[in-house]
C-alpha positions in Angstrom: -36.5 18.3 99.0 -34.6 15.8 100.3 -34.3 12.6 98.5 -32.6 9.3 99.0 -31.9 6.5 96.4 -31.4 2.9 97.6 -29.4 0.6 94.9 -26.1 -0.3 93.7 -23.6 2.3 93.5 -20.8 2.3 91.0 -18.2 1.0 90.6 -18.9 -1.6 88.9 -20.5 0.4 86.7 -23.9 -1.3 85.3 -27.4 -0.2 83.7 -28.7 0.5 87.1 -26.0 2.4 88.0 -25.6 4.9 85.7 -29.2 5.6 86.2 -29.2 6.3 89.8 -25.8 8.2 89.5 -28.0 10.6 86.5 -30.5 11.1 88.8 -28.3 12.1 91.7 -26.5 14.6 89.2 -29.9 15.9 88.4 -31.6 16.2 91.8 -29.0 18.4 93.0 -28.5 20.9 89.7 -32.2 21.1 90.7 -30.7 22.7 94.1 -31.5 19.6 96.0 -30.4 16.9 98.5 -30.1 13.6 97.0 -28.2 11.1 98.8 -27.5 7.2 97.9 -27.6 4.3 100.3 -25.8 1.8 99.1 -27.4 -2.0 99.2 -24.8 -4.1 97.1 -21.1 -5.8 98.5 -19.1 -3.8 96.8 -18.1 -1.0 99.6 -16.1 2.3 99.6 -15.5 4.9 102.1 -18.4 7.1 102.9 -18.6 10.6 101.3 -20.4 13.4 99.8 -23.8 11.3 101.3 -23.0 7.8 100.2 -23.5 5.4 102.6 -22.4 1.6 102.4 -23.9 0.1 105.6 -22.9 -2.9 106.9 -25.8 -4.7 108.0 -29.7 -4.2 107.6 -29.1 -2.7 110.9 -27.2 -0.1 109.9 -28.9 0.2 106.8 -32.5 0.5 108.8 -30.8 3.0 110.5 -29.8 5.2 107.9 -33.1 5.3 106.3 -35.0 5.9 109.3 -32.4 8.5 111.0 -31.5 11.0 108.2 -35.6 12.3 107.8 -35.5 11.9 103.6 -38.8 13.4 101.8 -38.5 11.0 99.3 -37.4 7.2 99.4 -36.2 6.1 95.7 -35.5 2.3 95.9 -34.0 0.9 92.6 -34.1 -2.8 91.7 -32.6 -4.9 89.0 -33.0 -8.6 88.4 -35.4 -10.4 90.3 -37.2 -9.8 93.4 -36.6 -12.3 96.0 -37.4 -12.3 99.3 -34.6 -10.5 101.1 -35.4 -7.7 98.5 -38.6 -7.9 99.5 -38.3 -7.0 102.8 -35.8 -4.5 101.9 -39.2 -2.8 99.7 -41.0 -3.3 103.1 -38.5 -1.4 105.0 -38.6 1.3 102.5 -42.2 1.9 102.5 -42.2 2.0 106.2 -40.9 5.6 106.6 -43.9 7.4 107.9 -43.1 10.7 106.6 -41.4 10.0 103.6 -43.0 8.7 100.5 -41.7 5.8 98.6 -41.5 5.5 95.1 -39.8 1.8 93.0 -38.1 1.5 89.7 -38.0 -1.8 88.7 -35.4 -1.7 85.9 -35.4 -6.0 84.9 -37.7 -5.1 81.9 -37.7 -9.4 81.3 -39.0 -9.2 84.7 -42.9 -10.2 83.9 -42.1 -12.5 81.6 -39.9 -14.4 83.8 -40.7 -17.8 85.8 -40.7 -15.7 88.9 -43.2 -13.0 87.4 -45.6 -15.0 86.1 -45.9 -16.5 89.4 -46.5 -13.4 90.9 -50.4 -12.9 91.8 -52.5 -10.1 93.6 -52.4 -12.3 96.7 -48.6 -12.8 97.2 -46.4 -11.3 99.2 -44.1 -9.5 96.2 -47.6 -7.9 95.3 -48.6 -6.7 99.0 -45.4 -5.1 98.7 -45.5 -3.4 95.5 -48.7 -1.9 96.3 -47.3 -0.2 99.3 -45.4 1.8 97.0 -46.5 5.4 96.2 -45.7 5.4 92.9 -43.9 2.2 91.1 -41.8 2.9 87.4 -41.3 0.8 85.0 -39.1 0.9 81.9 -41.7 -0.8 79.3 -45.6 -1.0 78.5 -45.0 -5.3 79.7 -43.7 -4.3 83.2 -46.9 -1.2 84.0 -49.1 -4.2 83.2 -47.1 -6.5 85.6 -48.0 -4.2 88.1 -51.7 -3.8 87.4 -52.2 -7.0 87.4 -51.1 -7.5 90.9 -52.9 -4.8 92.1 -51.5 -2.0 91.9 -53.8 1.4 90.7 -52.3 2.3 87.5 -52.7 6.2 88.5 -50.0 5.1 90.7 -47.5 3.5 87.7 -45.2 5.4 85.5 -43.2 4.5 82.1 -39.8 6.3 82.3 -37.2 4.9 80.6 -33.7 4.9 81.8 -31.3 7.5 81.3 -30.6 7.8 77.7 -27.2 10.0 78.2 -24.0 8.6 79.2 -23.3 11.3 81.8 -19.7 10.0 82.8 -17.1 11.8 81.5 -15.3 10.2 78.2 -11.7 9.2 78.7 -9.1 10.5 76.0 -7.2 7.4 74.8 -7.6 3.9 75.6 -5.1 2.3 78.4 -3.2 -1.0 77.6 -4.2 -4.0 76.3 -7.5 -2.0 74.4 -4.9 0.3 73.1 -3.2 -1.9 71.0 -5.7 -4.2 70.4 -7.8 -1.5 68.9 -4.8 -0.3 66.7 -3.9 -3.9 65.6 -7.6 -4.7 64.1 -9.1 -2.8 61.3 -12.7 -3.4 62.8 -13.5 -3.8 66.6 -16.9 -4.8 67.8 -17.0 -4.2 71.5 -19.4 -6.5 73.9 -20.6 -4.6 77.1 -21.8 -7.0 79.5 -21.9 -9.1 82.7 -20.3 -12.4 81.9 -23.3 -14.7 82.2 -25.6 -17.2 80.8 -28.2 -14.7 79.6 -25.4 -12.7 77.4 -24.9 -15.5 75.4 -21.3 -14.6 75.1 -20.6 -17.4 73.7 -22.5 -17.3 70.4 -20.5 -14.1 69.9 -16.8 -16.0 70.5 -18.7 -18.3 67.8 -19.5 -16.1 64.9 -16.3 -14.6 65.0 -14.8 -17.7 63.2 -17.6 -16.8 60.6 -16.8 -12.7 60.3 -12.8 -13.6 59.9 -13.0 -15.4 56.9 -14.5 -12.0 55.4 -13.2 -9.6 57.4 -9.9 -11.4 58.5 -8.2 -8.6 60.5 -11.8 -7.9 62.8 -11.5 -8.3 66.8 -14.0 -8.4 69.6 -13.6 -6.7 73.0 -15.7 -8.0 75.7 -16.0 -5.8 78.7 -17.3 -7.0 81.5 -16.9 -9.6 84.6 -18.9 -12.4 86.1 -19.5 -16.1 86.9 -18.6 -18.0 83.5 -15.7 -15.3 83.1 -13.1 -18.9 83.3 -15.3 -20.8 80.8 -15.1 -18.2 78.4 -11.7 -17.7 78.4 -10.9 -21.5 77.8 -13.2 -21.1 74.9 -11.3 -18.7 73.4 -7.9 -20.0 74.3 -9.0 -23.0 72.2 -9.7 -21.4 69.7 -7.9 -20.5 66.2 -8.9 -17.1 66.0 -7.8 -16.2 69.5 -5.9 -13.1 69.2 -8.6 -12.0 67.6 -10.9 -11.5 70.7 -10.3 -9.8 73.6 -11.3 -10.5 77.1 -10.7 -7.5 79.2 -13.2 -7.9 82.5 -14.2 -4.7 84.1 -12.7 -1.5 83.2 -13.7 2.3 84.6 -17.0 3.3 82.8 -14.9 6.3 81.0 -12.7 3.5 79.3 -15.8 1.5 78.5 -17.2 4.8 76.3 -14.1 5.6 75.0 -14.1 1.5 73.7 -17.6 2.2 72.4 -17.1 5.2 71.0 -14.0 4.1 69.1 -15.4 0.6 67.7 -17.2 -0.2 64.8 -20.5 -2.0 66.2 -21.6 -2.1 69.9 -22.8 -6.4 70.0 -25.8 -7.2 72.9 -26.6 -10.5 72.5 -29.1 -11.8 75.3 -31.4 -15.0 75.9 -33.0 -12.8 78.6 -33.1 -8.8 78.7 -34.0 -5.9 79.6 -33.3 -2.4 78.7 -30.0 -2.3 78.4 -28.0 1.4 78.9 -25.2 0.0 76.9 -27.5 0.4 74.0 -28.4 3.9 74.8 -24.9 4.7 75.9 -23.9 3.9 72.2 -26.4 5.1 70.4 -25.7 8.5 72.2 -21.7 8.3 70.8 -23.3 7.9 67.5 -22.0 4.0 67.1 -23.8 1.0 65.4 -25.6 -1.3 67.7 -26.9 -5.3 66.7 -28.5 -6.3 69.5 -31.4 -9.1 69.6 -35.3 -8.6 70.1 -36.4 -8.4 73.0 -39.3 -6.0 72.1 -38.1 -2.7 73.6 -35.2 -1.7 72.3 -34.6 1.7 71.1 -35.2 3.4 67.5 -31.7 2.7 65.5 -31.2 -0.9 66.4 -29.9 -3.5 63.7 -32.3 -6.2 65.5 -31.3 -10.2 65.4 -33.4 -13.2 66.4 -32.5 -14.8 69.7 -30.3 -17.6 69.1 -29.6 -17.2 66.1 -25.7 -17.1 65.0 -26.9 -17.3 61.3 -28.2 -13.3 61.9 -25.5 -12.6 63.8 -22.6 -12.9 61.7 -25.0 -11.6 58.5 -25.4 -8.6 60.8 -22.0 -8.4 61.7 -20.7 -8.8 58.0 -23.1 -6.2 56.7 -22.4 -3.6 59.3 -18.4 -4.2 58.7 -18.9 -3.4 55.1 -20.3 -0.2 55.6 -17.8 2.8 56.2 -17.4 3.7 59.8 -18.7 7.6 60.2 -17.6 9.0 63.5 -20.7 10.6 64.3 -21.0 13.6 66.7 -22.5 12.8 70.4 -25.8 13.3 70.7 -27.5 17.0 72.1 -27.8 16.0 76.0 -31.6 14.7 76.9 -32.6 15.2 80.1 -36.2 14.1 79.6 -36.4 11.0 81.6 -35.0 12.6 84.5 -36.8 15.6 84.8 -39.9 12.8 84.8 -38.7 11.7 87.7 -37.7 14.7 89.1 -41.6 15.9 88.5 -42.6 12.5 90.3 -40.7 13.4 93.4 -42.7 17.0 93.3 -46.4 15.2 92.4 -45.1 12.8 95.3 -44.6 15.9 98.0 -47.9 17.6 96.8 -50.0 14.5 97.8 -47.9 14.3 100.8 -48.7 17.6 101.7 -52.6 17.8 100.8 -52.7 14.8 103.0 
């Protein structure tokens, strides 16, 4: 079997990337090929089959020139056009078969979902598909209503395991900053409106006048990253929060692993491996309601800084236990791994 994965390849490392990475892994202890084309701008020299193209050219090229069985094309976000055609390109291949995860799990309940109907272009495409995934019961129904069979849909969750390697200690400014607060919440996330970031920088001033000596690390980078820190600069209780931007997923573990409470604090979500990632390293998550997250959540209204900082202060009060990492789950992979085989079978009975 030869497979190929089209989506972002780390680094950065993200939700969607860790899951294509753990199906990679997977595919070949299975003994087979699995190779990644990457369709973001971040670029690195080409090896062990990961390809950056630079164009859709090239890209066109490498999909149609390497003879994959099976085209895997992951998306995350929305769907606009240019992605669109990207789906068309992948569902072109005439001997492979194409399957879609679609990992936004807001997705259908966003303006541009709801706009979606049978007749549109985004559904035409979708349809093409041989089999499409989705991460929650919202998103399979999404897909039926535009059309496509639901014999042909699938609900696999992401990976569940975080696969990457843990690093030993923490490097410098996490280092200290860790060993200079009693209680560290960490924040894993892109640095945008959705987060609501800034309701966390907010209930901080609340948690420190019980828990005095707590700090909050925010990992992660993106476009309100200069807005954030000028709230925090102004702030009294500056030193107590930490802006690090992107760090090597390993670090980011090793931050989880080590803090007191994992915070995800979103306007407009998905399923979020962060979450998972943490709840594997056997550390506390808060996290608001978005209606799918995982068994062992302490779940918070949206908007709400009121529940936050209740959260926060009851979580803090409870003795950290250092639990054991969980027994690896390969579950959701070998679902898709079975998908890839279902997918060949039809292909060869056709």
């Amino acid at each position: 079997m030869r497979v190929v994965q089209l989506g972002p390849f780390p680094p950065p490392h993200g939700g969607v990337q860790t899951n294509l990475v753990a199906i990679r892994d997977y595919v070949r202890r299975q003994g087979s090929s699995c190779a990644v084309i990457n369709i973001t701008r971040h670029r690195q020299a080409e090896r062990d089959e990961v390809y950056y193209p630079k164009s859709s050219t090239e890209l066109i090229w490498d999909l149609f020139h390497r003879r994959y069985d099976i085209v895997h094309l992951h998306i995350g976000g929305g769907i606009p056009l240019r992605v669109q055609a990207l789906a068309l390109a992948a569902t072109s291949v005439p001997w492979a078969k194409a399957i879609l995860t679609l990992h936004s799990g807001g997705f259908p309940s966003s303006p541009e979902g709801r706009a979606a109907t049978p007749n549109s272009f985004v559904a035409f495409v979708l349809r093409r598909f041989n089999f499409v995934i989705g991460v929650n019961e919202e998103m399979i129904e999404f897909f039926v209503r535009l059309g496509v069979p639901r014999e042909r849909t699938r609900l696999i969750l992401p990976h569940a395991v975080a696969t990457a390697e843990v690093a030993e200690s923490l490097p410098e400014p996490l280092a200290s900053f860790f060993s200079n607060h009693e209680r560290v919440m960490v924040a894993v996330c892109g640095l945008e409106p959705e987060y609501d970031i800034p309701r966390q920088i907010e209930a901080m001033g609340f948690v420190l006048r019980k828990f005095p000596n707590a700090g909050l690390a925010i990992l992660g980078s993106g476009s309100q990253k200069e807005i954030l820190e000028k709230q925090v600069a102004t702030c009294s209780y500056g030193d107590h929060i930490l802006m690090c931007g992107d760090v090597p997923h390993r670090v980011t573990l090793k931050a989880i692993a080590e803090s007191n409470a994992l915070l995800r604090t979103t306007l407009y979500d998905g399923d979020a491996i962060s979450i998972r990632e943490a709840l594997y390293l056997g550390t506390p998550v808060i996290a608001t309601d978005n209606g799918m997250r995982p068994n062992g959540v302490h779940l918070i209204p949206i908007g709400s800084t009121d529940s936050l900082v209740t959260a926060i202060e009851q979580l803090l009060s409870e003795q950290r236990i250092h639990r054991q990492a969980s027994e690896r789950d390969d579950e959701n992979l070998t679902a898709v791994f079975s998908l890839y085989t279902e997918a060949l079978g039809e292909k060869r009975a056709a």
